[in-house]
LOLUM-662582 format. One record per residue (C-alpha): residue number from 1; x, y, z. Coordinates in steps of 0.001 Angstrom, whole numbers, padded with zeros to 6 digits. Layout:
! LOLUM-662582
     k         u         v         w
   NUM         X         Y         Z
...
//
This chain:
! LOLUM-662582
     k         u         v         w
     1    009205    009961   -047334
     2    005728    011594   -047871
     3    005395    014522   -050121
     4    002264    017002   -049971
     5    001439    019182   -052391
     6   -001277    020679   -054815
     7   -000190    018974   -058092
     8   -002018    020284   -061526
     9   -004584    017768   -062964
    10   -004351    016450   -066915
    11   -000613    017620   -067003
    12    002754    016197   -067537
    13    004913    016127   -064412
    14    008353    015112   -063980
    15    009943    013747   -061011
    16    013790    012635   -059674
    17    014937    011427   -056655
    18    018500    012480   -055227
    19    020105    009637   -052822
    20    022937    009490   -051384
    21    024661    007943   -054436
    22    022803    010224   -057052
    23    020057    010741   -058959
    24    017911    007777   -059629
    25    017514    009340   -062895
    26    021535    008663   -063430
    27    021278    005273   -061690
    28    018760    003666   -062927
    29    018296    004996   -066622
    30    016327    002164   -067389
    31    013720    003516   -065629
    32    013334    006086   -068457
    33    011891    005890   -071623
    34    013745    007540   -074827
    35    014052    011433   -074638
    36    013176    011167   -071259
    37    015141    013086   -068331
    38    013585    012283   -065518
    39    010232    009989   -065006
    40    007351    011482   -066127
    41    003339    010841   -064715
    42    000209    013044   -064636
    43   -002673    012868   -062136
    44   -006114    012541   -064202
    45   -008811    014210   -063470
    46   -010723    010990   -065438
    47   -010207    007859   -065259
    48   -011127    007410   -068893
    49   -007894    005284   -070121
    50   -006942    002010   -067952
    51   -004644   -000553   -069341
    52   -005625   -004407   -067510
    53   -003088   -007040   -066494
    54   -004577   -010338   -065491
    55   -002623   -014112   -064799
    56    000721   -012729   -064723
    57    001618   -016652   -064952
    58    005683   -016767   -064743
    59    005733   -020180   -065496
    60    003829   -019978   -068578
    61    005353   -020429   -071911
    62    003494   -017240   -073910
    63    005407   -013934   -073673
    64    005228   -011654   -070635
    65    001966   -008962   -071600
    66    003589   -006560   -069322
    67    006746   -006406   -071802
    68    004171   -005978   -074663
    69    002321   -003340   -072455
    70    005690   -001126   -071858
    71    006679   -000919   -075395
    72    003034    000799   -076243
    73    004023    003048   -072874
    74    007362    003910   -074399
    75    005559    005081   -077909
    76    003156    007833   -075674
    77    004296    010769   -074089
    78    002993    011527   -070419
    79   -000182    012542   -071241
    80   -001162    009981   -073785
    81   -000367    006773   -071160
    82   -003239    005488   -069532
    83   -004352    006672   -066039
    84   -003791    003549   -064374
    85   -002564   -000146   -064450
    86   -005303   -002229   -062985
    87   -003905   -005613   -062076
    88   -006652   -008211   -061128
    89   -007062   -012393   -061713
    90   -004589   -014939   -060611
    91   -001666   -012966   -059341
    92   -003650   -011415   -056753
    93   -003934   -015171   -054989
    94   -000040   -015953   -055768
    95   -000648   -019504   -057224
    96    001527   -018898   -059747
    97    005050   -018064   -058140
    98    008297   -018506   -060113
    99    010355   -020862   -059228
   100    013375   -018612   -058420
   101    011387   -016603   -056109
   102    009694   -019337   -054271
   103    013132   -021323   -053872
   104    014237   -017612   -052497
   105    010441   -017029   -050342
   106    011441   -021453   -048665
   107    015388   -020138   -048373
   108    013979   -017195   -046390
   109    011693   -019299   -044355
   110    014602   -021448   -043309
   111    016821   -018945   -042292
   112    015078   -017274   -040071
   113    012955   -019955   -038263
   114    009568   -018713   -039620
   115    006777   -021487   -038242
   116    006062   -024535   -040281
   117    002752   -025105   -041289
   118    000592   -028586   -041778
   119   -001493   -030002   -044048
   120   -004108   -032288   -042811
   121   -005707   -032379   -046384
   122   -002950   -031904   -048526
   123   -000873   -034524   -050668
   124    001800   -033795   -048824
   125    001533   -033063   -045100
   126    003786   -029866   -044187
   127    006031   -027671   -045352
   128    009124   -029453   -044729
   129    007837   -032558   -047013
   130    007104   -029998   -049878
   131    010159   -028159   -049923
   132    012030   -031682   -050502
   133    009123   -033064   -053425
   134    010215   -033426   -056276
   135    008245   -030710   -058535
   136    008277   -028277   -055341
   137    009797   -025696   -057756
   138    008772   -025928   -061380
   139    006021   -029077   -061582
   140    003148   -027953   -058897
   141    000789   -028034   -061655
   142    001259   -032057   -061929
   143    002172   -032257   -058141
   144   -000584   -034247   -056470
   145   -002382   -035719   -059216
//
């Protein structure tokens, strides 16, 4: 779906989708912050307020800085949030996968016959042999050392 319009600049907008089985609004209320009817955004005509995400690490043991970063969110009203999110540092490179997803990312690989790849320089020396290590989920960190 692509929408085009002239939006208004520095203002609070408001948005729902209707599907099939509703209004995301009414399925997903999580999606919206307290007092909130439908999600809210503006389009800035500065970009004078960013909030920064870097290492997204899933695996680490500190708390998640994205939780920390949507309880400030829920505090502001539209026009007080920030004009964008600006993720950057490890996550972009994906060295850092949780385990749950990368069992599911292997899972998919394996279902539907996606190549294997080799590793001539590796500590282990394809795919196959590092989907059956020992540490392929949760101990890469300590995996070839």
């Amino acid at each position: 779906m692509t929408l085009k319009a002239q939006f208004p600049s520095d203002t609070a907008l408001e948005y729902d989708l209707e599907t099939s089985d509703g209004n995301l609004s009414d399925l997903m209320p999580d999606l919206l912050y307290e007092n909130e009817k439908r999600v809210g955004f503006s389009i800035h005509s500065r970009a004078n307020y960013l909030m920064h995400g870097s290492c997204r690490n899933p695996t680490h043991s500190g708390a998640d800085s994205l939780v920390a970063a949507d309880q400030k969110l829920s505090g502001l009203t539209v026009s007080e949030r920030p004009c964008a999110l600006v993720m950057s540092g490890d996550q972009i490179y994906a060295d850092h996968v949780a385990g749950p997803l990368l069992g599911a990312i292997q899972q998919f690989g394996e279902q539907f016959g996606l190549l294997e790849e080799t590793f001539p320089d590796a500590c282990v020396e394809d795919t196959v042999s590092l989907r059956h290590a020992v540490g392929n989920l949760y101990g890469r960190k300590a995996f070839c050392r």
